[in-house]
Steps between C-alpha positions, in 0.01 A plus 500: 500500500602858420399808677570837339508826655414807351693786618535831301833495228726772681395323858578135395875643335594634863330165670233716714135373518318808548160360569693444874581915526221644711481602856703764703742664284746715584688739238853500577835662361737216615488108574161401316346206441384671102580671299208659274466760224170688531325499114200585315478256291632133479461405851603182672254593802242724524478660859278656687557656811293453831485598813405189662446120436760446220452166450489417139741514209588882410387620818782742708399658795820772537652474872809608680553243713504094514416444088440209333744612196724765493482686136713744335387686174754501208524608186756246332555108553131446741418174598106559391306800355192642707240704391251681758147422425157562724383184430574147396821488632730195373715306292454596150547188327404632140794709471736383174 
């Protein structure tokens, strides 16, 4: 039996499942556990901030303190591409 995964083309080159990205994030300068680019277009995940229960793919409620993932914006070499959105946050799995 095979199982395939689908996980967005820039995501699976870097070996990061995105679906698993929600929670508390924190942005940091220094030490993170991401890197992402912030886009328009072209998205690995869609996200959608909250200000509580962020418990589904694409959902990041911003902290200071005890995060789930620790993510610094970049403009060269991200691991993923995100894309703010007010709803349907998620992988975007029809991306070329």
């Amino acid at each position: 039996m095979t199982l395939l995964f689908a996980v967005p083309a820039s995501a699976a080159k870097k070996g990061v499942d995105v679906e698993r990205i929600y929670g508390r994030i924190q942005f940091v300068t220094a030490f993170a556990d991401y890197d992402v680019k912030l886009v328009d277009r072209h998205e690995d995940l869609r996200v959608q901030i909250v200000e509580r229960f962020p418990d589904c793919c694409g959902k990041w409620q911003i902290v200071e303190r005890f995060p789930d993932y620790k993510i610094r914006i970049v403009e060269n070499h991200p691991d993923f591409t995100v894309r703010y959105v007010e709803r349907f946050p998620g992988a975007n799995f029809s991306r070329p």
